[in-house]
Each structure stands twice: as structure tokens, then as C-alpha cells.
Backbone as JSON, one array per atom type, in Angstrom:
{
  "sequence": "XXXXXXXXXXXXXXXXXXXXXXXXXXXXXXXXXXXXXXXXXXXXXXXXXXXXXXXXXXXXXXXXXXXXXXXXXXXXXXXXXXXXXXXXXXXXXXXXXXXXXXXXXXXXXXXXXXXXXXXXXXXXXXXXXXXXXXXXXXXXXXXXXXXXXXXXXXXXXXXXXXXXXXXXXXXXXXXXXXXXXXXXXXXXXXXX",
  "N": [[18.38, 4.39, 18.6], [15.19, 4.94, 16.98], [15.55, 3.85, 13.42], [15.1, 6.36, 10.47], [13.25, 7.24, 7.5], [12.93, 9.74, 4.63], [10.44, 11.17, 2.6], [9.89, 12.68, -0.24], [7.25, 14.92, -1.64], [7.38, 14.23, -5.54], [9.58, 16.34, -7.74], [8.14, 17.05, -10.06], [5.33, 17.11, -9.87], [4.78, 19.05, -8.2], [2.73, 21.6, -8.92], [0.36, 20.64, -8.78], [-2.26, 20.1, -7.39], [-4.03, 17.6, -6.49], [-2.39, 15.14, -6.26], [-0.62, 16.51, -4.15], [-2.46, 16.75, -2.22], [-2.83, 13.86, -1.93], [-0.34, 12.59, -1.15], [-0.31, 14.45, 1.72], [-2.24, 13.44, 2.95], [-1.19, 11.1, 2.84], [0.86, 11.27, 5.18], [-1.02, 12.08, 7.58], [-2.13, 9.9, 7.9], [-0.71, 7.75, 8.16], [0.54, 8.7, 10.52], [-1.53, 8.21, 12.94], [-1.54, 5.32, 12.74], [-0.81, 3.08, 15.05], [-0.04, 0.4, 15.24], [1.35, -2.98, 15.12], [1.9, -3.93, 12.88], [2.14, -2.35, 10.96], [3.25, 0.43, 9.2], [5.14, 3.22, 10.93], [4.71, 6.65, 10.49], [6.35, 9.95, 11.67], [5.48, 13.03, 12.83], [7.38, 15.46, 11.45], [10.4, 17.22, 12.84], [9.98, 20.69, 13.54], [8.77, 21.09, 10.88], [9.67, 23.19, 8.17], [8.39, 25.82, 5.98], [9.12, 25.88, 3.12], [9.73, 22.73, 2.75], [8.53, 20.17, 1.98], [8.23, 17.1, 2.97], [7.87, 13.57, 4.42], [8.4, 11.7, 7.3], [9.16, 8.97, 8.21], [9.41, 5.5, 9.68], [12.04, 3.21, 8.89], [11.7, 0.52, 7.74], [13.06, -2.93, 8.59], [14.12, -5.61, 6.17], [12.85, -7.01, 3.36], [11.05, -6.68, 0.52], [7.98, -7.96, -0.35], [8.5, -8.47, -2.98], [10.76, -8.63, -4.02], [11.19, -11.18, -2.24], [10.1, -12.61, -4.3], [10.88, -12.25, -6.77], [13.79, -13.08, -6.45], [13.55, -15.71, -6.62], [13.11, -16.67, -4.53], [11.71, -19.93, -2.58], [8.92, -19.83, -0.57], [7.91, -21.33, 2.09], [4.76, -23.12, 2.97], [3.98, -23.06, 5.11], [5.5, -20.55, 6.53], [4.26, -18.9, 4.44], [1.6, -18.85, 5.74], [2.45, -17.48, 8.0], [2.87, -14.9, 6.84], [0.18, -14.27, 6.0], [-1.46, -14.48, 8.16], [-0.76, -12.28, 9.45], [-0.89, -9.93, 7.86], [-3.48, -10.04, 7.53], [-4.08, -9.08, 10.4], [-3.07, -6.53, 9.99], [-4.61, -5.44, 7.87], [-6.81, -5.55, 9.42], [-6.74, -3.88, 11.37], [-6.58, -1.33, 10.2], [-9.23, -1.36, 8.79], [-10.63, -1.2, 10.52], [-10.01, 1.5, 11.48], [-11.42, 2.43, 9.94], [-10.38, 2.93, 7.52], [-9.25, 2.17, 4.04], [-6.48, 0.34, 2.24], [-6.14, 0.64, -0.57], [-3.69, -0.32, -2.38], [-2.84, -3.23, -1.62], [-0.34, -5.2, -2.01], [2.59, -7.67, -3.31], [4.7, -5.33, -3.41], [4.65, -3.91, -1.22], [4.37, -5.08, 1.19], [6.18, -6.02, 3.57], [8.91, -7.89, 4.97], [10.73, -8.65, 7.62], [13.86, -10.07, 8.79], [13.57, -11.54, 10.96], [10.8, -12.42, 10.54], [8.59, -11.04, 11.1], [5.96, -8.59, 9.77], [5.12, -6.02, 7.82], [2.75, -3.62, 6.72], [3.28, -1.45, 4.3], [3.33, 1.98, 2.64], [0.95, 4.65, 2.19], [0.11, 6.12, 0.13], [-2.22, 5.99, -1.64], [-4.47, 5.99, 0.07], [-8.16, 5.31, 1.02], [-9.71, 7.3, 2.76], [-13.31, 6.82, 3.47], [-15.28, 8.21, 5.19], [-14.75, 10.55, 4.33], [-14.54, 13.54, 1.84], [-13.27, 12.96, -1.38], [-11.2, 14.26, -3.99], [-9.04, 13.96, -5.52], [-10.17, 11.0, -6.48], [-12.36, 12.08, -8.15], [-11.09, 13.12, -10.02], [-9.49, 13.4, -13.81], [-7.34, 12.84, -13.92], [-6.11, 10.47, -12.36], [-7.68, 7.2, -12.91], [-8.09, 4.34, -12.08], [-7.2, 3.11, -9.02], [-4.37, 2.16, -7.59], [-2.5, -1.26, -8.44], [-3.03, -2.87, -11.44], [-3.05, -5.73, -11.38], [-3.42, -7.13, -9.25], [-5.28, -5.96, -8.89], [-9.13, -5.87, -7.56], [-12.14, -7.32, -9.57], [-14.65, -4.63, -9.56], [-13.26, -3.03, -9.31], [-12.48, -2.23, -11.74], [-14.49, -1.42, -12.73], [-14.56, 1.72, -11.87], [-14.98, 1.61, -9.53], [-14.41, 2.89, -6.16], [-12.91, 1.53, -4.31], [-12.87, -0.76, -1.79], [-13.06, -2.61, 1.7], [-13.32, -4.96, 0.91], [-12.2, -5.04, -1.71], [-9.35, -4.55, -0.44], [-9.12, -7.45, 0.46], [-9.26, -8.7, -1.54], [-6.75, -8.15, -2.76], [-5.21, -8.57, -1.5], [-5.48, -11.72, -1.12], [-4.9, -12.06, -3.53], [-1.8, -11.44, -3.54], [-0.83, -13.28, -2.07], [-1.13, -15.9, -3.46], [0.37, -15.29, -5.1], [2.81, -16.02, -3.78], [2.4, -17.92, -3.07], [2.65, -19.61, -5.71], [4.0, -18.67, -7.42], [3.13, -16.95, -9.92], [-0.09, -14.91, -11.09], [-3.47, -15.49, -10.01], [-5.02, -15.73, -12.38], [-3.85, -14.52, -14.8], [-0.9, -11.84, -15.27], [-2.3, -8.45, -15.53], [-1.85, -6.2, -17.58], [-1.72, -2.1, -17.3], [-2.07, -1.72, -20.02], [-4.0, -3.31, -21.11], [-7.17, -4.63, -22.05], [-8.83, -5.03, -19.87], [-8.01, -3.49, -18.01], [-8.76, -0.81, -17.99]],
  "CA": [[17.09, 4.97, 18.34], [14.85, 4.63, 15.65], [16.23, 4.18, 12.0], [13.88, 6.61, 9.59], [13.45, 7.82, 6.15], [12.7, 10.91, 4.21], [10.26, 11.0, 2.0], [9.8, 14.04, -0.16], [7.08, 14.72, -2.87], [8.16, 14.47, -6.76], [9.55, 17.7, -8.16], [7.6, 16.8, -11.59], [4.09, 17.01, -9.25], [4.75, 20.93, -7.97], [1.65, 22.52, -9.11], [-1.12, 19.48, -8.83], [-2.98, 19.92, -5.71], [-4.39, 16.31, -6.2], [-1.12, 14.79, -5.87], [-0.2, 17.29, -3.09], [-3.36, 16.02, -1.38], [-2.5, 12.8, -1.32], [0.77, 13.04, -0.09], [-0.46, 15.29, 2.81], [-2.91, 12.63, 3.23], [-0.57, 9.76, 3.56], [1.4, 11.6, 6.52], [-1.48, 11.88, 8.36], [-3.32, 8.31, 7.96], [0.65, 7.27, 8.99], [0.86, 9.33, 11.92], [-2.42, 7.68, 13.73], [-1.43, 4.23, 12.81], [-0.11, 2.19, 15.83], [-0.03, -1.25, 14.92], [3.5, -3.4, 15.12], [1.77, -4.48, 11.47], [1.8, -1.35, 10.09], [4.68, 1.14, 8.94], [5.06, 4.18, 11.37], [5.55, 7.7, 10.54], [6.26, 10.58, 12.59], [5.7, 14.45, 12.83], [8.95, 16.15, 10.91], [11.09, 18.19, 13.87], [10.03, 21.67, 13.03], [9.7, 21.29, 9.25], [10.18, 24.54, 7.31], [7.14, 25.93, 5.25], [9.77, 25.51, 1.92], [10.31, 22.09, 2.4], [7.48, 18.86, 1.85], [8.42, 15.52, 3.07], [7.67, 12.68, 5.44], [9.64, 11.18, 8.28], [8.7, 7.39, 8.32], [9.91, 4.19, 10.03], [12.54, 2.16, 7.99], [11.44, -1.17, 7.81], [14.09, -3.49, 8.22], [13.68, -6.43, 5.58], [12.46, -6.79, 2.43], [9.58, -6.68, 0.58], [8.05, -9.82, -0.82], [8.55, -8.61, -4.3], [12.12, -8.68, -4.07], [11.69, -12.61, -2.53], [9.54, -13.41, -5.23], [12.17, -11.98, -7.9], [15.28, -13.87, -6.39], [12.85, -17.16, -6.91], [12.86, -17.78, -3.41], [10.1, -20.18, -2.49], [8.28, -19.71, 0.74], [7.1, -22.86, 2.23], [3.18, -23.09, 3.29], [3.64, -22.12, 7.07], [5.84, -19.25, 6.09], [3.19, -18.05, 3.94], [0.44, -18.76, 6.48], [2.72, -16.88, 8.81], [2.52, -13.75, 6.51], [-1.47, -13.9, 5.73], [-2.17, -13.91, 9.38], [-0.15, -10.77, 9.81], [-1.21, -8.83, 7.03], [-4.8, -9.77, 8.05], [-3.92, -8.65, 11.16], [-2.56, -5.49, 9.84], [-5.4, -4.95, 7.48], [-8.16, -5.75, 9.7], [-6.55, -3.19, 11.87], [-6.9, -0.33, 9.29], [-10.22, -1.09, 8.37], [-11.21, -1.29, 11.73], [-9.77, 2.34, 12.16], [-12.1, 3.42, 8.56], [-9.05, 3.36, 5.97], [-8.96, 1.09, 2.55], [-4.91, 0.69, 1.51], [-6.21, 0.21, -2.06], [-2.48, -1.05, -3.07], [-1.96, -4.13, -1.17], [0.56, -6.02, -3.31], [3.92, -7.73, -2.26], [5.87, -4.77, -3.34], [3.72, -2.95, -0.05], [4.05, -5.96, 2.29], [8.09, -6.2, 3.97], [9.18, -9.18, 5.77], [11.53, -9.13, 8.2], [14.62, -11.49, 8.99], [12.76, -12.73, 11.91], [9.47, -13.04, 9.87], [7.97, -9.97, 11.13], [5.57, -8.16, 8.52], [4.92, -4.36, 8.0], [2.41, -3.03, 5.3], [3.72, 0.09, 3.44], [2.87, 3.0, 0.76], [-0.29, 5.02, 2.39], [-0.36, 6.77, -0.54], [-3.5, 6.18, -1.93], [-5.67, 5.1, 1.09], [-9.28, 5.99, 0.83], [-10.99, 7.52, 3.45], [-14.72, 6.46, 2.85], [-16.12, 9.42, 5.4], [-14.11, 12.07, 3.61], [-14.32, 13.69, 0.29], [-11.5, 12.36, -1.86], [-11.04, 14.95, -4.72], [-8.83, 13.09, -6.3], [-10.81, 9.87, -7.13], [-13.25, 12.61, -9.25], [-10.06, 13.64, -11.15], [-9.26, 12.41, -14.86], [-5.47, 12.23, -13.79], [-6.53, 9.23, -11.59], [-8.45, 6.18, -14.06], [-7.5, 3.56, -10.93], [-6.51, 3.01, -7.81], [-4.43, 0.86, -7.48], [-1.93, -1.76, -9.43], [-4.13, -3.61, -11.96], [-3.14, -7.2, -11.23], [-4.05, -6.88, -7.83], [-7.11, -5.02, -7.96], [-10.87, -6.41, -7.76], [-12.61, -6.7, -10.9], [-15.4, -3.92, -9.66], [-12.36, -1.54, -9.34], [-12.01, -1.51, -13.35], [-15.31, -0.37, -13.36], [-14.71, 3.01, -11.21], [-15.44, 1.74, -7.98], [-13.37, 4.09, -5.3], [-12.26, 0.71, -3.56], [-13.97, -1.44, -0.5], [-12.49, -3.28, 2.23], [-13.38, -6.33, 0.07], [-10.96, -4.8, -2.38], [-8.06, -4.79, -0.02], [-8.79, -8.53, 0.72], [-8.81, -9.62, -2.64], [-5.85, -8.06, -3.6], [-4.67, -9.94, -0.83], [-5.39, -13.16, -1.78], [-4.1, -12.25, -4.62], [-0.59, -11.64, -3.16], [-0.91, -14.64, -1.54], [-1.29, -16.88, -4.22], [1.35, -15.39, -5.75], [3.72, -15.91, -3.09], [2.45, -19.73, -3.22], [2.64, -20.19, -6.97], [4.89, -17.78, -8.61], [2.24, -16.21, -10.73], [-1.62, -14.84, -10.54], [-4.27, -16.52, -10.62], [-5.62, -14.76, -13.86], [-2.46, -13.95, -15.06], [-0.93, -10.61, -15.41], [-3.21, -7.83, -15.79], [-1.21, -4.97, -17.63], [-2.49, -1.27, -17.52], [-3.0, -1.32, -21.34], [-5.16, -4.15, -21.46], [-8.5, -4.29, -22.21], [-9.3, -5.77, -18.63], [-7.4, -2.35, -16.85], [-9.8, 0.02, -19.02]],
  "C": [[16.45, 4.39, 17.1], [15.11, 5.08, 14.68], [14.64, 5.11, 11.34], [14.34, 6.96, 8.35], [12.48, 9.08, 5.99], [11.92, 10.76, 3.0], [9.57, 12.35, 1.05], [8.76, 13.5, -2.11], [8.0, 14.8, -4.75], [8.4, 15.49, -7.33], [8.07, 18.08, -9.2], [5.55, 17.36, -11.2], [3.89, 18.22, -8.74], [3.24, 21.05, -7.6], [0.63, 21.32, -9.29], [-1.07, 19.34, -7.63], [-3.16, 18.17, -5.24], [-3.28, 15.76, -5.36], [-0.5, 15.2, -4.27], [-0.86, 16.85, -2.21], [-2.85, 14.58, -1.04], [-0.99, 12.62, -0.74], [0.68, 13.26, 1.45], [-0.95, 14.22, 3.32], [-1.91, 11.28, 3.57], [-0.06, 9.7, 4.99], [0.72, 11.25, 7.41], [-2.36, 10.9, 8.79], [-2.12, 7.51, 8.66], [0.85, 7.38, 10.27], [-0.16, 8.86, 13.16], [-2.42, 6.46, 13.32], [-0.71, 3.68, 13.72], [-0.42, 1.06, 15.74], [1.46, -1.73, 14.55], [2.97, -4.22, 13.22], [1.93, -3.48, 10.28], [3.02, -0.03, 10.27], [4.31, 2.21, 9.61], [4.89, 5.49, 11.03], [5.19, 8.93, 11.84], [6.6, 11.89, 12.3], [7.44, 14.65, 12.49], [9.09, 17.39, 12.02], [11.06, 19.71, 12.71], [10.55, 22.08, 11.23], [9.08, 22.85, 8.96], [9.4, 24.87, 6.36], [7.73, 25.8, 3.83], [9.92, 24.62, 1.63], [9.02, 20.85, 2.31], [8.05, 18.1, 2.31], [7.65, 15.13, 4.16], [8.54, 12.13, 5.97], [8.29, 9.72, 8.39], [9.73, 6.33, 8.67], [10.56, 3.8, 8.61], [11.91, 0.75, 8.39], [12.39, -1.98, 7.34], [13.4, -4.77, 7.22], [13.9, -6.25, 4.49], [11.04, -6.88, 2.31], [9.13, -7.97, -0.49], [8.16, -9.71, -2.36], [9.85, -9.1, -4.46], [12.34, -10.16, -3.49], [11.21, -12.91, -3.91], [10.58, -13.19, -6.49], [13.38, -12.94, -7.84], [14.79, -15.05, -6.07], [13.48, -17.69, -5.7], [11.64, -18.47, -2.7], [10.11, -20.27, -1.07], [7.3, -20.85, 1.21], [5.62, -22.53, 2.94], [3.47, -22.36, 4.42], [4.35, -20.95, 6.79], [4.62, -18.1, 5.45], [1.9, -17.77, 4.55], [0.67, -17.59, 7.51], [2.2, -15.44, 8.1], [0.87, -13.58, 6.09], [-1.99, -13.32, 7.29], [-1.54, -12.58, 9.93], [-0.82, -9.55, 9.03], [-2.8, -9.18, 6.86], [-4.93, -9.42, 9.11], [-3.72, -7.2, 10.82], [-4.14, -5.01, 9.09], [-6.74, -4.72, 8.1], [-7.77, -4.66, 11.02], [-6.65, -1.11, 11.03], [-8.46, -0.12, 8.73], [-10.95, -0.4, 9.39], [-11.16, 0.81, 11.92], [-10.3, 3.38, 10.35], [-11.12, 3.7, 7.34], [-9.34, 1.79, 5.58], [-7.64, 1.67, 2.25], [-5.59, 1.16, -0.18], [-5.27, 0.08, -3.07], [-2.24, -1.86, -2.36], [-1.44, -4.83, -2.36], [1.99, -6.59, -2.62], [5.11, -6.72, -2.23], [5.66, -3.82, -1.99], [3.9, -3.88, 1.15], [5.98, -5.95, 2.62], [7.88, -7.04, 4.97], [10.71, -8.81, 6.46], [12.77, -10.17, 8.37], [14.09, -12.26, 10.0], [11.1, -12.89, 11.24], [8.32, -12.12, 10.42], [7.22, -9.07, 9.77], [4.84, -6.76, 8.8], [4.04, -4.42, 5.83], [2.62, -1.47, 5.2], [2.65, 0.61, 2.88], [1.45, 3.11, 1.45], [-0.82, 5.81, 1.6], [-1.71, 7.18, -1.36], [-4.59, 5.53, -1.42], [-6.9, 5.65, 0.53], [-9.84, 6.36, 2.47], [-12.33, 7.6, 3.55], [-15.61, 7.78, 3.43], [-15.65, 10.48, 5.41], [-14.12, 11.96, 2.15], [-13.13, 13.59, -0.24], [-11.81, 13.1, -3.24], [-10.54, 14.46, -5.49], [-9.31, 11.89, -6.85], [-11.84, 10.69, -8.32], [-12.16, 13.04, -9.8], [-9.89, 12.69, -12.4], [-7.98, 12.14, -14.57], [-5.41, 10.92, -13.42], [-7.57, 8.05, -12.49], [-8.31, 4.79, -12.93], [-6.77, 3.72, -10.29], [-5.78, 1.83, -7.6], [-3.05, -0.28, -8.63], [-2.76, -3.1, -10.11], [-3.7, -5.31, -11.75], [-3.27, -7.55, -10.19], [-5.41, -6.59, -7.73], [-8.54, -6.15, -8.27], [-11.26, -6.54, -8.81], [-13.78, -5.52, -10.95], [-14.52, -2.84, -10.0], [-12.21, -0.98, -10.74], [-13.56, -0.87, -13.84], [-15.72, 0.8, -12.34], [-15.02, 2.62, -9.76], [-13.88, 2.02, -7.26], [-12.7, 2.76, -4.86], [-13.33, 0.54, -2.24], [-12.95, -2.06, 0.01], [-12.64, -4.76, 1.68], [-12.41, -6.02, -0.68], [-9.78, -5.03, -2.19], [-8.03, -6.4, -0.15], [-8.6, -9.42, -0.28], [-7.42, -9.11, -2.89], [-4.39, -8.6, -2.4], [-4.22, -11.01, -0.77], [-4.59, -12.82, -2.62], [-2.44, -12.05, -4.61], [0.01, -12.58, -2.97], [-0.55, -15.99, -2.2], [-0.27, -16.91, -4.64], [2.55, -15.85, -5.23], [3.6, -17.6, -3.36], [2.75, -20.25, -4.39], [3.9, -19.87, -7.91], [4.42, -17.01, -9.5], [0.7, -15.6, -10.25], [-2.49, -15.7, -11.02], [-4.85, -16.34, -11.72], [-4.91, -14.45, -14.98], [-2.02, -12.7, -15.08], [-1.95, -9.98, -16.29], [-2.36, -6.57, -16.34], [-2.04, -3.36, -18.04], [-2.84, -1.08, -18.82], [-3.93, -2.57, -22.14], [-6.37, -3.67, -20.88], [-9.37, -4.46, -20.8], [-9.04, -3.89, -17.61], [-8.26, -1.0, -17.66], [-11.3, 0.05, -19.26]]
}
């Protein structure tokens, strides 16, 4: 059958609705995704009004952070292989009104046969729903700043242009070893 996982909010997060929202929200942006590009999940067997989690597809593989760490290099067609997937995958999400607004390679998993799954629906946007959390001060970005757009540092919720740069910008990295910009860390002046 199919392998899954458990994914249960953070104790530390309790009492913050936001948080709670998105959570809730990932389940169900998961649960109407069918795409072989895109990570499953599936209704929890009679869960228990005490208990939070998510039941989600394992994805066998890794994820391309973990090649890029063990400095393995990915030759051109390899990497062409994964763009056209995860433009496949993304252009299947847009299509269906969701922005990831974390693509990154720690979100992208590769396969041993070269199969590619994008993860982490945690902070999708839904554009024709109110997102409560984006007007919160807890929230300052969406997003991991060396990835993101440069409109995103100035408050913008995220665009399907957003996902695709931070795309590319995976991309590059996968080809180079670095960004094209260089790291962007949240306490620079650039992520602020």
C-alpha cells in the first residue's frame, strides 16, 4: 500500500489561530491536489476532535537540498529533467488558483528514478480567499528570503510570477552551487 506520514501541528503554536489556519489550510489545498508532480495527502481515518495532524504521501527520495549539500553535481539534462517537472507541477497549481510561495530545493524531492514531487503546502496563498494571516505582524514574509522575488520584500502577498522566480532561482542553484545574488539572510537589509 501506500507509505504515509504524520504530520502534527507544533505544541509551541497551541493558542495562535493564524498558525492553526494555516495548517488546516495546507490539509485541504493537499487533499484536492492530484498531480503525479505534487505531494498527496489524505483525509485522517476518523481523526479524534483531541488530536491535529495530517496524513500525507511519503515521498520516496530526496530533496535537492540534501543533493546540493553532499556536492553532488547534476549534469544539464538532469537539471532540465527537473525544471520541466516542477513547471509541470507548478503550472498545475496555478492552474487550479494556488501560489506555493516556498518553492526552494528543500520543497522539491527527487526520486531514484528522477521522478519529482513538490512539498510543504504550508503557506500557499489562495488569491480568492481572505488570508488572515498575511494581515498579521507574526508573518513579515512569505516565504525563504533567498528565494523570494524582490516585490515580496516589499509586502506583496506573492504572485504566480513569484513562484517562478523562486524557481529559477532553485535552478540556478542546482546548476552553479550558489544564487545568483548571493545569499539573502533574514537579517539583512534586503529581507526587511
Amino acid at each position: 500500500g501506500l507509505k504515509v506520514a504524520l504530520k502534527c501541528p507544533n505544541p509551541d503554536w497551541e493558542g495562535n489561530s493564524i498558525f492553526l489556519e494555516r495548517f488546516l489550510r495546507e490539509e485541504w489545498v493537499g487533499r484536492r491536489l492530484h498531480n503525479q508532480y505534487l505531494m498527496r495527502m489524505m483525509p485522517p481515518q476518523k481523526r479524534r476532535s483531541k488530536y491535529l495532524y495530517l496524513v500525507m504521501e511519503v515521498c520516496r527520495g530526496n530533496n535537492l537540498r540534501s543533493l546540493l549539500e553532499e556536492k553532488k553535481q547534476l549534469d544539464l539534462q538532469q537539471v532540465l529533467d527537473i525544471a520541466n517537472q516542477a513547471c509541470l507541477g507548478l503550472s498545475f497549481l496555478h492552474n487550479m488558483n494556488i501560489i506555493h510561495r516556498d518553492i526552494k530545493p528543500d520543497n522539491l524531492v527527487l526520486s531514484p528514478e528522477g521522478s519529482l514531487k513538490i512539498v510543504d503546502y504550508g503557506i500557499v496563498l489562495l488569491p480568492d480567499l481572505s488570508d488572515l494571516s498575511d494581515q498579521s505582524e507574526l508573518v513579515r514574509w512569505m516565504g525563504s528570503p533567498s528565494y523570494m522575488a524582490p516585490e515580496l520584500f516589499k509586502s506583496s502577498r506573492g504572485s504566480y510570477q513569484s513562484d517562478i522566480f523562486a524557481l529559477g532561482v532553485s535552478l540556478y542553484e542546482l546548476l552553479t552551487g550558489h544564487f545568483p545574488y548571493g545569499r539573502v539572510d533574514p537579517g539583512s537589509p534586503y529581507a526587511g
